[in-house]
The first five atom37 places (N, CA, C, CB, O) and aatype in JSON, in Angstrom:
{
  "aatype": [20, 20, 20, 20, 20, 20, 20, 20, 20, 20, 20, 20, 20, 20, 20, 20, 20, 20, 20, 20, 20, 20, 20, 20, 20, 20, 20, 20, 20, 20, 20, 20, 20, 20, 20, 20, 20, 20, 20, 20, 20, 20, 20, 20, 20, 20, 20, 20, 20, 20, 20, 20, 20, 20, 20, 20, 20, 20, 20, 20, 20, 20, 20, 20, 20, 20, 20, 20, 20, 20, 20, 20, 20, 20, 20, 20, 20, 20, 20, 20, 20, 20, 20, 20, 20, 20, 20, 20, 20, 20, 20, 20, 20, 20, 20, 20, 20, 20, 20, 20, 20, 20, 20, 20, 20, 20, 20, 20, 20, 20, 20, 20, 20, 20, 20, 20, 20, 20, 20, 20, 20, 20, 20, 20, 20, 20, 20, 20, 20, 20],
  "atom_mask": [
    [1, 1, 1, 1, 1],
    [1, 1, 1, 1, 1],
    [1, 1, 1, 1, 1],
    [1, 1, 1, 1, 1],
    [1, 1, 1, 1, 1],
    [1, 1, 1, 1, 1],
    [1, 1, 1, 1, 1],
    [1, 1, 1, 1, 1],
    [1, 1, 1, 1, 1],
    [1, 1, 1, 1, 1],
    [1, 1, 1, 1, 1],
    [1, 1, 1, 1, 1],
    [1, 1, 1, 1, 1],
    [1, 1, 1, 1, 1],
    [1, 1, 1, 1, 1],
    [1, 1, 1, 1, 1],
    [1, 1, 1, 1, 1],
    [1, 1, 1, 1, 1],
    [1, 1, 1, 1, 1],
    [1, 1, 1, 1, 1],
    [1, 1, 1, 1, 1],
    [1, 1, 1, 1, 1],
    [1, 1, 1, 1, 1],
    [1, 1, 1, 1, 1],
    [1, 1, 1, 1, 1],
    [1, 1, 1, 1, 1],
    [1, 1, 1, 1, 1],
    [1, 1, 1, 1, 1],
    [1, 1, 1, 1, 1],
    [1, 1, 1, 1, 1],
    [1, 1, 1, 1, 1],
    [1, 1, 1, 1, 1],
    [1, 1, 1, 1, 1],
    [1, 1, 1, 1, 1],
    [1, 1, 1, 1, 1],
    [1, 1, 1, 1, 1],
    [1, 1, 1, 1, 1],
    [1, 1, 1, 1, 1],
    [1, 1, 1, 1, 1],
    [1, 1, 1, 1, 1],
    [1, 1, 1, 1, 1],
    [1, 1, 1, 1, 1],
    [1, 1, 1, 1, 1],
    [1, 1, 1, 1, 1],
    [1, 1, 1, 1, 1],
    [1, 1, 1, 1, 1],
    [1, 1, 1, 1, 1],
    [1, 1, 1, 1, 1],
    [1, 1, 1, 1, 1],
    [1, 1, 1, 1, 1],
    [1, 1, 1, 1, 1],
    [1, 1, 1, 1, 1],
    [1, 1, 1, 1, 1],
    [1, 1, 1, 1, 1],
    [1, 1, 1, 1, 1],
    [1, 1, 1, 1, 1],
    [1, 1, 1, 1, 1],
    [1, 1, 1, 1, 1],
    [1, 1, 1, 1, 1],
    [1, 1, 1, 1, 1],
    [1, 1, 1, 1, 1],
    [1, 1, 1, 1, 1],
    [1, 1, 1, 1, 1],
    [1, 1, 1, 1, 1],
    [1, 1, 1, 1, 1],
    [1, 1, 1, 1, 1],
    [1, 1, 1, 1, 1],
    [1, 1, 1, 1, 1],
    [1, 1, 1, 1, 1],
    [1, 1, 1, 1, 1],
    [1, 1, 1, 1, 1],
    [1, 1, 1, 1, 1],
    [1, 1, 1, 1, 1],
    [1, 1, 1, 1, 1],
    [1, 1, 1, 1, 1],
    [1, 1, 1, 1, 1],
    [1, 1, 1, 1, 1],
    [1, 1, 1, 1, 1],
    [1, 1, 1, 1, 1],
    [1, 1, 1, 1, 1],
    [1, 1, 1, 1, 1],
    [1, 1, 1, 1, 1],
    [1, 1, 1, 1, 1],
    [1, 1, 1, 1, 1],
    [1, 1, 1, 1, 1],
    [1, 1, 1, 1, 1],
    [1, 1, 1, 1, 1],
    [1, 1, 1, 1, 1],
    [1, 1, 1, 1, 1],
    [1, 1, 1, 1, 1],
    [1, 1, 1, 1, 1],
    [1, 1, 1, 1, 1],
    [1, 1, 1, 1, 1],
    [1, 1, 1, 1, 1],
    [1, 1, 1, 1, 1],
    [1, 1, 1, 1, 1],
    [1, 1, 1, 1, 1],
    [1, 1, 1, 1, 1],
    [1, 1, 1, 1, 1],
    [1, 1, 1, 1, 1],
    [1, 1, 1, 1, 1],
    [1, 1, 1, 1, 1],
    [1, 1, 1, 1, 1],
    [1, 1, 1, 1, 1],
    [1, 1, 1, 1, 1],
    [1, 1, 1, 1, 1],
    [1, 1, 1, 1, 1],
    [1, 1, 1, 1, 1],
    [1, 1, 1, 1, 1],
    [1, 1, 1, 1, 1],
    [1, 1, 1, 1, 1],
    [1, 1, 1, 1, 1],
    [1, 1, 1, 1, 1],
    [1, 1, 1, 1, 1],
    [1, 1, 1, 1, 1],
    [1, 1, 1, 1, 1],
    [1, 1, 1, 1, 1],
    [1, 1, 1, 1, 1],
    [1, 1, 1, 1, 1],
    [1, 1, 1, 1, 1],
    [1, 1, 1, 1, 1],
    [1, 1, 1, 1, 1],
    [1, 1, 1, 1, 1],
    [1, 1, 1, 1, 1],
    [1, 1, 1, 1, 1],
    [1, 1, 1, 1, 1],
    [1, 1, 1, 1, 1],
    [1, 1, 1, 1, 1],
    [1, 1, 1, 1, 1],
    [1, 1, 1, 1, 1]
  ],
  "atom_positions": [
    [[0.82, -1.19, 0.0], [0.0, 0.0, 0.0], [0.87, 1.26, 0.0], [-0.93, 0.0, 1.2], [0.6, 2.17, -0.78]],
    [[2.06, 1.36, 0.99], [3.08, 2.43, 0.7], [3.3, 2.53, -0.84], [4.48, 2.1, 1.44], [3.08, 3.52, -1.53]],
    [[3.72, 1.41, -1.23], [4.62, 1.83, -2.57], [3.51, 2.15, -3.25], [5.63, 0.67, -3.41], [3.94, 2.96, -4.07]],
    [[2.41, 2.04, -3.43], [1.42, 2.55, -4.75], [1.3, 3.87, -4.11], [-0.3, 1.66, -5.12], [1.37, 4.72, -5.0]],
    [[1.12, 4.52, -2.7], [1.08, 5.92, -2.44], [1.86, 6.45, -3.12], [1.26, 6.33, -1.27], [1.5, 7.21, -4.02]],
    [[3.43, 6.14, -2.8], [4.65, 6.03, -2.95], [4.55, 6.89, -4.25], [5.23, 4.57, -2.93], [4.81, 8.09, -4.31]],
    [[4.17, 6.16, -5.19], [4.34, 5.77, -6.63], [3.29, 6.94, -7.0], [3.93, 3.99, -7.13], [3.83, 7.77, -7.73]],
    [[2.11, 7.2, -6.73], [1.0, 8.16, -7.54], [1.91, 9.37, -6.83], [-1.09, 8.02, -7.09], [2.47, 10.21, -7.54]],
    [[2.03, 9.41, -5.4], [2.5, 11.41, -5.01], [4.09, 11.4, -5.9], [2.96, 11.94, -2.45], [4.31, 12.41, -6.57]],
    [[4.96, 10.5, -5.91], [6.07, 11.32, -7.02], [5.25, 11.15, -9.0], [8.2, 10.06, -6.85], [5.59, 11.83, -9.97]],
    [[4.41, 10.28, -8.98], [3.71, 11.25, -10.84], [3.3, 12.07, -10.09], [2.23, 10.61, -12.21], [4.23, 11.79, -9.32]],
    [[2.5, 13.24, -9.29], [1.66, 13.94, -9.25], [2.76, 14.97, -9.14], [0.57, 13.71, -8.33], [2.69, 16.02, -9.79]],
    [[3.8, 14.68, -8.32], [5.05, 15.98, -8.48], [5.59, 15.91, -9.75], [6.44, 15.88, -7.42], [5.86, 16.93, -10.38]],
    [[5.8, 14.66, -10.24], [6.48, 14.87, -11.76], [5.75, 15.39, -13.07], [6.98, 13.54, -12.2], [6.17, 15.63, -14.2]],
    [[4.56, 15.46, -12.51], [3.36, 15.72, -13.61], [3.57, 17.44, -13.84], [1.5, 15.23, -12.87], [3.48, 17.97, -14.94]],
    [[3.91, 18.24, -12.43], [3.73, 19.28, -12.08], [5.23, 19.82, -12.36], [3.11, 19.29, -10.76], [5.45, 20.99, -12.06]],
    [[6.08, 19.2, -12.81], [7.17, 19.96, -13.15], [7.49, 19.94, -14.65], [8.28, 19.51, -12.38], [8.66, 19.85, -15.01]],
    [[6.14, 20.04, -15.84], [6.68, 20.15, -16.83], [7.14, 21.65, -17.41], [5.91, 19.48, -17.52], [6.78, 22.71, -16.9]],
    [[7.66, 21.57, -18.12], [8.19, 23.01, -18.98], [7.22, 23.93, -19.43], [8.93, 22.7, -20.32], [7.47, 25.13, -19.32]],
    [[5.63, 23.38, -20.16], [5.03, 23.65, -20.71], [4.22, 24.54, -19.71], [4.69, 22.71, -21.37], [3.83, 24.29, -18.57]],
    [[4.06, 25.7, -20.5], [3.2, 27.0, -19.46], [1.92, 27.58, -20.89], [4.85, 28.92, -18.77], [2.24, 28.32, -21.82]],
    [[0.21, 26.85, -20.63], [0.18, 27.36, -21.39], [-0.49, 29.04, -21.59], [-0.16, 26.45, -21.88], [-1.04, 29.51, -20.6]],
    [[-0.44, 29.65, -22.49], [-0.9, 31.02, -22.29], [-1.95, 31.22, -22.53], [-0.37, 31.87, -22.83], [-2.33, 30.73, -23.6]],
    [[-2.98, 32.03, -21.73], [-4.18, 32.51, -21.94], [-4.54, 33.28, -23.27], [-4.38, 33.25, -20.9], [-3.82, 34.14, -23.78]],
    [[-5.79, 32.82, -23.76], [-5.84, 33.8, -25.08], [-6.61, 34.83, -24.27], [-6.7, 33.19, -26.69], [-6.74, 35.89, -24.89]],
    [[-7.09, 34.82, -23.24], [-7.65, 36.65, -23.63], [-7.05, 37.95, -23.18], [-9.07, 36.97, -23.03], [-7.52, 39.06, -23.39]],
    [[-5.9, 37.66, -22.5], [-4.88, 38.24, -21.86], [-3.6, 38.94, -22.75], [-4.44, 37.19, -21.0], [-2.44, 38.55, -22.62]],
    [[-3.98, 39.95, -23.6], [-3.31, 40.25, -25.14], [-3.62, 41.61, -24.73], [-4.05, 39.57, -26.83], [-4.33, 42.04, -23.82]],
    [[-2.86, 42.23, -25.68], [-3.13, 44.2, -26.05], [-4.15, 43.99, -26.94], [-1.66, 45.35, -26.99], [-4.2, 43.1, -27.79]],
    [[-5.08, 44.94, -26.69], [-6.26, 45.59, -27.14], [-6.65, 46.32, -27.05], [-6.95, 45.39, -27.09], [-7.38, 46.71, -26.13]],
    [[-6.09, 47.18, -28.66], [-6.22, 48.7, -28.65], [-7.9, 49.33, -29.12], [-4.96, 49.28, -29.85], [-8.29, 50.48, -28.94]],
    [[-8.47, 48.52, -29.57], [-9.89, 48.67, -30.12], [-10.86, 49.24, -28.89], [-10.46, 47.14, -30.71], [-11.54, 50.27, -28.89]],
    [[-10.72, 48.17, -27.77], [-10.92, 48.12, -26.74], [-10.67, 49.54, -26.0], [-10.29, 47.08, -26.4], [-11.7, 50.02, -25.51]],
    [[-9.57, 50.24, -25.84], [-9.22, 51.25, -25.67], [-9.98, 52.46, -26.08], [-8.25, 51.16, -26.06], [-10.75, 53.09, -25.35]],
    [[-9.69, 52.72, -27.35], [-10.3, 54.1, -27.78], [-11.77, 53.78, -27.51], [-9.99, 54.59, -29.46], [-12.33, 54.66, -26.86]],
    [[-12.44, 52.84, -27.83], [-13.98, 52.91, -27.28], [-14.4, 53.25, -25.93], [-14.58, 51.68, -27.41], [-15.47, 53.78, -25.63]],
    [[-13.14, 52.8, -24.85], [-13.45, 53.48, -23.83], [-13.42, 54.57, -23.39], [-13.18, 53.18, -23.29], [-13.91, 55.0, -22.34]],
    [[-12.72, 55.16, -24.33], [-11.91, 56.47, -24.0], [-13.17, 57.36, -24.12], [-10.49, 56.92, -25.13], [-13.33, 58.27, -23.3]],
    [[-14.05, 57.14, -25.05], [-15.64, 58.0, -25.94], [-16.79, 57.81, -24.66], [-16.46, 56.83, -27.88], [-17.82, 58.45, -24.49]],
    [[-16.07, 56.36, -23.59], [-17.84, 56.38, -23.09], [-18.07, 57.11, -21.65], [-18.52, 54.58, -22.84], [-17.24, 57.45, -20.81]],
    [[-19.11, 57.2, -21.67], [-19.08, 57.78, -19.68], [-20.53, 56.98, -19.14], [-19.39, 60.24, -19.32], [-21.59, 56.74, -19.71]],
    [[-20.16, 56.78, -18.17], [-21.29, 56.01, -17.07], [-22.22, 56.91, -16.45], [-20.58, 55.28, -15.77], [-21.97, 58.09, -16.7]],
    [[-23.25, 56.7, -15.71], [-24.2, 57.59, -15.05], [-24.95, 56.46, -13.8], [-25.43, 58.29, -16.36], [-25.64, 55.61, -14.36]],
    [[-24.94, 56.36, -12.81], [-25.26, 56.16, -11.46], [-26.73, 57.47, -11.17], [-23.58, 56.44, -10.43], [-26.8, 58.69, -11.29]],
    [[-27.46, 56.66, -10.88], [-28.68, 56.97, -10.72], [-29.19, 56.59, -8.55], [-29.52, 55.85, -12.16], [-28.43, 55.96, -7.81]],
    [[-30.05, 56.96, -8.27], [-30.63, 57.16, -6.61], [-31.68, 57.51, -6.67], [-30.06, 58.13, -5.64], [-31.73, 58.63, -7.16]],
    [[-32.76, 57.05, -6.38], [-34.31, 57.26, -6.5], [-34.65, 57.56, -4.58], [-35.27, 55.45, -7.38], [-34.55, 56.7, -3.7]],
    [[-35.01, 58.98, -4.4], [-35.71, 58.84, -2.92], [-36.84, 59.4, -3.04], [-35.01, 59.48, -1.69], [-36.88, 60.26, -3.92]],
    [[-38.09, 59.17, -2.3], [-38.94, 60.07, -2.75], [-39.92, 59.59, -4.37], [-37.92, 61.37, -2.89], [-40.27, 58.56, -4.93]],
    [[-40.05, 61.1, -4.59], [-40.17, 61.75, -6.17], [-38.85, 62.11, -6.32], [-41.22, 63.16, -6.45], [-38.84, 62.97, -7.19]],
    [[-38.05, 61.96, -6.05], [-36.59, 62.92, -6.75], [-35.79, 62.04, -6.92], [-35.72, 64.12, -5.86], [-35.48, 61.29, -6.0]],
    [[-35.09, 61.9, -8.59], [-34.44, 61.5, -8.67], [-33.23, 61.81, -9.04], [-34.83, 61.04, -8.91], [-33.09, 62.48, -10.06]],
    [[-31.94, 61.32, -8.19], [-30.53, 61.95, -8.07], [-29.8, 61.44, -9.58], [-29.6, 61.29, -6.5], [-30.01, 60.36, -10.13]],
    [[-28.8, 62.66, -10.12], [-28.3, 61.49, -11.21], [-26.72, 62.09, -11.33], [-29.34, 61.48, -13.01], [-26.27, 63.23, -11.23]],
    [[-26.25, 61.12, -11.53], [-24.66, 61.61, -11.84], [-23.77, 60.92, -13.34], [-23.69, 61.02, -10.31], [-23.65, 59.81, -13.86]],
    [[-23.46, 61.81, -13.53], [-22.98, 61.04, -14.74], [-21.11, 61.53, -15.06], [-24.21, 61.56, -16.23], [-20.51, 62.6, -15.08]],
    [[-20.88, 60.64, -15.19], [-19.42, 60.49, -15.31], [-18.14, 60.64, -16.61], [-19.42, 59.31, -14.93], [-17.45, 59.62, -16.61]],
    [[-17.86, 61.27, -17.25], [-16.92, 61.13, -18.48], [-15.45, 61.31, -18.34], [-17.3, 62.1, -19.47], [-14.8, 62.1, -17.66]],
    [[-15.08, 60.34, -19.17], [-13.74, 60.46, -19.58], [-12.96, 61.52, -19.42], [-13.67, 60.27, -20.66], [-12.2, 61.91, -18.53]],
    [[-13.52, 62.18, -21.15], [-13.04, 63.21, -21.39], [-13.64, 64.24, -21.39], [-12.6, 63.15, -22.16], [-14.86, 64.21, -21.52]],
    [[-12.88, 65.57, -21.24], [-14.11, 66.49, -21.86], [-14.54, 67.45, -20.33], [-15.73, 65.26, -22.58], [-14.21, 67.16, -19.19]],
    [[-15.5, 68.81, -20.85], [-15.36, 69.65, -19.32], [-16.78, 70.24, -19.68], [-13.81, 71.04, -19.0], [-16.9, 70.73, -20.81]],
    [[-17.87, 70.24, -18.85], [-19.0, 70.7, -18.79], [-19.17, 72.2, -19.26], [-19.38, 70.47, -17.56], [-18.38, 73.07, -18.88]],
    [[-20.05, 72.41, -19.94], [-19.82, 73.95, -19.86], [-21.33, 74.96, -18.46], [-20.08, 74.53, -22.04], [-22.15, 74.24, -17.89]],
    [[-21.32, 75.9, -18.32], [-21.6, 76.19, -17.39], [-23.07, 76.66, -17.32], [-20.72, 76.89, -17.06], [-23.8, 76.5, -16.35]],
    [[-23.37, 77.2, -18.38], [-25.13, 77.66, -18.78], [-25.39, 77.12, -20.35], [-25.44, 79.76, -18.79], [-24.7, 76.37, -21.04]],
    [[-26.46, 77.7, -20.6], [-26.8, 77.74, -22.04], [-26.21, 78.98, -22.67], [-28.34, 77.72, -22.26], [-25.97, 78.92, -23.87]],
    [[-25.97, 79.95, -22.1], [-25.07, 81.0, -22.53], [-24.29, 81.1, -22.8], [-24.84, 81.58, -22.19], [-24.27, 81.74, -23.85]],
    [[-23.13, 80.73, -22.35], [-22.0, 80.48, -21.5], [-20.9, 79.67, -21.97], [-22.41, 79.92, -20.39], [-19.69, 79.83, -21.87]],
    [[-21.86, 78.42, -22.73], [-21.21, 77.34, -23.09], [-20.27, 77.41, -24.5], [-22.25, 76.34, -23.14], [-20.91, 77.54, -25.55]],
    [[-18.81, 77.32, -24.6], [-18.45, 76.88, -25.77], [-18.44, 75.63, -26.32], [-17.54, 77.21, -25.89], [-18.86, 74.53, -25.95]],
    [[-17.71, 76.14, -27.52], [-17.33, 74.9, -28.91], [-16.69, 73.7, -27.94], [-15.79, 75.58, -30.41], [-15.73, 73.74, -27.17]],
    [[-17.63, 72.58, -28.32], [-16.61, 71.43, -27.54], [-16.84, 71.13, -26.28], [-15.19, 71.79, -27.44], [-16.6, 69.99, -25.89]],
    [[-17.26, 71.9, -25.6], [-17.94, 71.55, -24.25], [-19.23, 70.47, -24.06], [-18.43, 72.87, -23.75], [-20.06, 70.19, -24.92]],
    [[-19.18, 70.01, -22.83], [-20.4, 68.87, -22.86], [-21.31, 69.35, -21.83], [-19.93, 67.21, -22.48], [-21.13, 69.92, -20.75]],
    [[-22.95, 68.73, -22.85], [-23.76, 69.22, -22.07], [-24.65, 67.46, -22.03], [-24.54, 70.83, -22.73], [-24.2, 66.43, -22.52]],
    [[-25.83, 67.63, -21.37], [-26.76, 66.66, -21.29], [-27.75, 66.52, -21.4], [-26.82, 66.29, -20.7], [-28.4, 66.95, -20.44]],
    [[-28.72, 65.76, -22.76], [-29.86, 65.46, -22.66], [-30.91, 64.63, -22.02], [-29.86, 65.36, -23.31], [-30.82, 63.45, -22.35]],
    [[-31.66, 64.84, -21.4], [-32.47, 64.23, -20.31], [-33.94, 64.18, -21.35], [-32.53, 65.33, -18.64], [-34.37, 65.25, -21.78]],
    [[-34.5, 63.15, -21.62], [-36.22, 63.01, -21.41], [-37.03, 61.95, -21.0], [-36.85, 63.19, -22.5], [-36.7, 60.78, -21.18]],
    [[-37.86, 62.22, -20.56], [-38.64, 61.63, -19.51], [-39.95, 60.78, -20.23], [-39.15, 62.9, -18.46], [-40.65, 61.36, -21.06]],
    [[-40.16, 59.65, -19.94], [-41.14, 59.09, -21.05], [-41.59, 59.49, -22.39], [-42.16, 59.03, -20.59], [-42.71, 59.6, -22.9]],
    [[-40.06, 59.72, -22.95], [-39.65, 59.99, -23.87], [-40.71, 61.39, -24.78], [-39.48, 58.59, -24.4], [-41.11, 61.3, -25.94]],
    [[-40.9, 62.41, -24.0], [-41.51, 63.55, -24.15], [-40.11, 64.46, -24.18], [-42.68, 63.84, -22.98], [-38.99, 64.03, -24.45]],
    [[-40.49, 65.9, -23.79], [-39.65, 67.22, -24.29], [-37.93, 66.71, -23.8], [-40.33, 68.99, -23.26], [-37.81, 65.84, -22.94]],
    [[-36.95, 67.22, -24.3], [-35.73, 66.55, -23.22], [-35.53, 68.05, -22.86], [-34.05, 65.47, -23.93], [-36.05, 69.01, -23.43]],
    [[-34.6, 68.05, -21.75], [-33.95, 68.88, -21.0], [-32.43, 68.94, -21.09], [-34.32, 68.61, -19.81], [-31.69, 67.97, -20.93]],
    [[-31.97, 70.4, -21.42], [-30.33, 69.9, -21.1], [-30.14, 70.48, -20.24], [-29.15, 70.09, -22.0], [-30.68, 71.57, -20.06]],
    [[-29.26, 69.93, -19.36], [-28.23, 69.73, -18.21], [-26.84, 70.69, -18.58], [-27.79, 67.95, -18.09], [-26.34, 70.71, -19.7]],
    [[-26.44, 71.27, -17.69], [-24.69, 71.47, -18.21], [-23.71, 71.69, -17.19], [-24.4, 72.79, -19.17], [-22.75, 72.46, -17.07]],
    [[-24.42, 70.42, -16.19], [-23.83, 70.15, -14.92], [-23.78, 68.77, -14.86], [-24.53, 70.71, -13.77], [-24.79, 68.23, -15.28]],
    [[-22.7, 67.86, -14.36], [-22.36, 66.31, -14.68], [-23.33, 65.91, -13.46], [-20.47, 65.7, -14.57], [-23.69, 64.74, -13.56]],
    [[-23.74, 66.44, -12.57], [-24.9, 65.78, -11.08], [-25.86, 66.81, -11.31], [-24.24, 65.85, -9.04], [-25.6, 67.95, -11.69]],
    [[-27.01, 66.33, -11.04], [-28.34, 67.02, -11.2], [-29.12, 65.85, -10.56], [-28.82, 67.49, -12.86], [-28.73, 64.68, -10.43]],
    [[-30.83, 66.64, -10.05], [-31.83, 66.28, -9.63], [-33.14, 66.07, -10.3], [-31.88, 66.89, -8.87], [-32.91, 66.41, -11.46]],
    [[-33.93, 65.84, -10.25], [-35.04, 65.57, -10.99], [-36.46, 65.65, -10.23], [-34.81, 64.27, -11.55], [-36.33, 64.67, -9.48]],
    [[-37.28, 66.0, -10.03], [-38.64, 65.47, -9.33], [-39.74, 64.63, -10.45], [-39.52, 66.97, -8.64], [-39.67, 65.21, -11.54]],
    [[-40.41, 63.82, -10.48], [-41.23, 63.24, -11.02], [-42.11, 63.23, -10.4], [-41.02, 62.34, -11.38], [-42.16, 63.74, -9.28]],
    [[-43.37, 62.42, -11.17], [-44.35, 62.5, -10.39], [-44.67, 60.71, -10.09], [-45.55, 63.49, -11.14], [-44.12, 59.81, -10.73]],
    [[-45.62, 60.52, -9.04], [-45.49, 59.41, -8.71], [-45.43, 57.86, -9.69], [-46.37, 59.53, -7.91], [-46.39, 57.88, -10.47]],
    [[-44.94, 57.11, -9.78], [-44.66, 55.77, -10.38], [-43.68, 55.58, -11.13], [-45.56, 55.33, -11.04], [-42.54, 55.98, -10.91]],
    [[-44.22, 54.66, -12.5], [-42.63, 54.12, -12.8], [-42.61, 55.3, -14.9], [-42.58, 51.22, -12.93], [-43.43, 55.66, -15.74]],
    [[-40.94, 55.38, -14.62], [-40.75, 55.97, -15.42], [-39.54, 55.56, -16.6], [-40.71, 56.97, -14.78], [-38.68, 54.68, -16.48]],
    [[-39.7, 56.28, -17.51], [-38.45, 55.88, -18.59], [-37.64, 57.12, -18.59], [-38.94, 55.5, -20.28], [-38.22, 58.19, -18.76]],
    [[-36.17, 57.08, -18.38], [-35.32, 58.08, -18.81], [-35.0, 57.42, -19.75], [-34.29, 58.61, -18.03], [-35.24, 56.27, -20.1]],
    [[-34.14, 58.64, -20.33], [-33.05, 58.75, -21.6], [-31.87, 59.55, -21.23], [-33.69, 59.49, -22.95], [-32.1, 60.55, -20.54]],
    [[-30.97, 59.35, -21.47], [-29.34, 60.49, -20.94], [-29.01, 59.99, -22.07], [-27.99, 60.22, -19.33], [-29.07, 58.85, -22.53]],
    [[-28.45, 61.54, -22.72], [-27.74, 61.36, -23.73], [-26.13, 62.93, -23.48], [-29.1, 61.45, -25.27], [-26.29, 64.13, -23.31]],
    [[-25.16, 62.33, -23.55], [-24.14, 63.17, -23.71], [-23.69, 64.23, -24.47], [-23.54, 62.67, -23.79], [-22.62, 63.76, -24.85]],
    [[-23.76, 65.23, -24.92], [-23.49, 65.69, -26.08], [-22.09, 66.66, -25.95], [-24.79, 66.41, -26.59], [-21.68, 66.97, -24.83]],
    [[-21.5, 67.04, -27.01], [-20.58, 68.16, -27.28], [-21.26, 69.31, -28.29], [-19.21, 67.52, -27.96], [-21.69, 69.14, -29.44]],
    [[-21.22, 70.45, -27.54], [-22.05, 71.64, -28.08], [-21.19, 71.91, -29.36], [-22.17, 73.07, -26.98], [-20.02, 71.63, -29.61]],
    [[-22.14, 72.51, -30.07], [-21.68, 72.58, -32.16], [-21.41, 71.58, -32.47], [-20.33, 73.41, -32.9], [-20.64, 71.62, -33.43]],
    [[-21.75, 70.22, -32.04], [-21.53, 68.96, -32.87], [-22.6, 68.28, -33.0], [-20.59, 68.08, -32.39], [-23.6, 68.25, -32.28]],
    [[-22.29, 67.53, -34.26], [-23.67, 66.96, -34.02], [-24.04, 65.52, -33.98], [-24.43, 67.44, -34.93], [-25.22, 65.18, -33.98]],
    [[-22.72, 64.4, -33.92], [-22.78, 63.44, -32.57], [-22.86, 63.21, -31.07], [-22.13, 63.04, -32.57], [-21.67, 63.33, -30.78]],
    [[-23.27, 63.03, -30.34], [-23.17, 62.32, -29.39], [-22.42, 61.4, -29.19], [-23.95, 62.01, -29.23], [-22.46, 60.35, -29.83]],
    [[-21.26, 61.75, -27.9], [-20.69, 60.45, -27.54], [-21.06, 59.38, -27.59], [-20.42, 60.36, -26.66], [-20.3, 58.61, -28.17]],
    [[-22.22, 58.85, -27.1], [-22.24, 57.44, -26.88], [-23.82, 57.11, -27.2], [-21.71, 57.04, -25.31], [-24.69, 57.97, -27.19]],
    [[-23.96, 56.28, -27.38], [-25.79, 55.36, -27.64], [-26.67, 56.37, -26.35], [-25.83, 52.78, -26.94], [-25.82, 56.88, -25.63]],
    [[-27.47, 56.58, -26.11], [-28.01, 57.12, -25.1], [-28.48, 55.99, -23.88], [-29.13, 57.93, -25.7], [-28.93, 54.85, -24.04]],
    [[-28.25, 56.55, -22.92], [-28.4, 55.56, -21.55], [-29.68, 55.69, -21.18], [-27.46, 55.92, -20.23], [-29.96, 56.77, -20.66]],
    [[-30.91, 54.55, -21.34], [-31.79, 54.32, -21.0], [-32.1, 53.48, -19.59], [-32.09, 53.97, -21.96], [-31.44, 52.51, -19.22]],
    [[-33.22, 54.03, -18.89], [-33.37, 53.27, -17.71], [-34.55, 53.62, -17.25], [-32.37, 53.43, -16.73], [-35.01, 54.75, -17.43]],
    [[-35.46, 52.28, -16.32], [-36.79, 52.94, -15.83], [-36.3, 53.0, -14.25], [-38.4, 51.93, -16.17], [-35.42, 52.39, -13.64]],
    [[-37.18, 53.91, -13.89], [-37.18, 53.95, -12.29], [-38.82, 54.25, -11.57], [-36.02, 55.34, -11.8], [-39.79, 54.81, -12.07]],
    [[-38.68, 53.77, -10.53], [-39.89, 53.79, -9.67], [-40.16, 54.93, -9.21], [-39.86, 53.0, -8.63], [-39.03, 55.41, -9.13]],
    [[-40.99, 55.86, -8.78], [-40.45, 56.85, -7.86], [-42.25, 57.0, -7.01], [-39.58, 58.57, -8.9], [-43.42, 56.91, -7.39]],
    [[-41.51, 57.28, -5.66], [-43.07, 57.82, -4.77], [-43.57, 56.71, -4.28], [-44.41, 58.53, -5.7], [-44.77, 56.43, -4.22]],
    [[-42.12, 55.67, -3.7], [-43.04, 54.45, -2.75], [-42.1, 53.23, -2.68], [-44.7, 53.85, -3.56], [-42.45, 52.21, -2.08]]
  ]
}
């Protein structure tokens, strides 16, 4: 009974000392990957109440300060609400009040005098008033 122990724990060490290391494929440079991130920004949402908190996050790029105010290249934000009038934003955190139940946003990013949008627009429903 020793020697067959014996015998399987030195293969199980000899098994474990081969040369061969093999390499992960998804563990590579990926520059594609990159610049797409570089274009996107996130938004974190908080429902209390009727009011809903929203923050939204970018890369790149610097808010501009009014509708007045704002230059070439600056980012502002489109907001609409069961997909009626939108609102822009030209502050990266803002508030909202709704009225009671469940709702559909839209956030969309923009750069003023352009006429893409960073990214797909960020859709989401939320509850509000319970």
């Amino acid at each position: 009974m020793r020697i067959v122990l014996s015998i399987a724990v030195l293969m199980i060490l000899a098994a474990g000392c081969s040369g061969y290391k093999p390499r992960p494929e998804g563990f590579g440079p990926v520059n594609e990957a990159k610049a797409e991130e570089r274009n996107s920004y996130s938004v974190h949402h908080t429902v209390k109440g009727n009011k809903v908190y929203i923050e939204c996050f970018v890369r790149e790029g610097r808010f501009g300060r009014n509708e007045k105010e704002i230059k070439a290249g600056e980012l502002y934000i489109t907001v609409s609400v069961d997909g009626k009038a939108e609102m822009r934003q030209f502050v990266p955190a803002f508030s909202m009040v709704l009225d009671k139940g469940y709702h559909e946003l839209a956030l969309t990013v923009h750069k003023h005098k352009e006429d893409e949008s960073l990214r797909k627009p960020y859709i989401w429903t939320v509850k509000t008033g319970g």
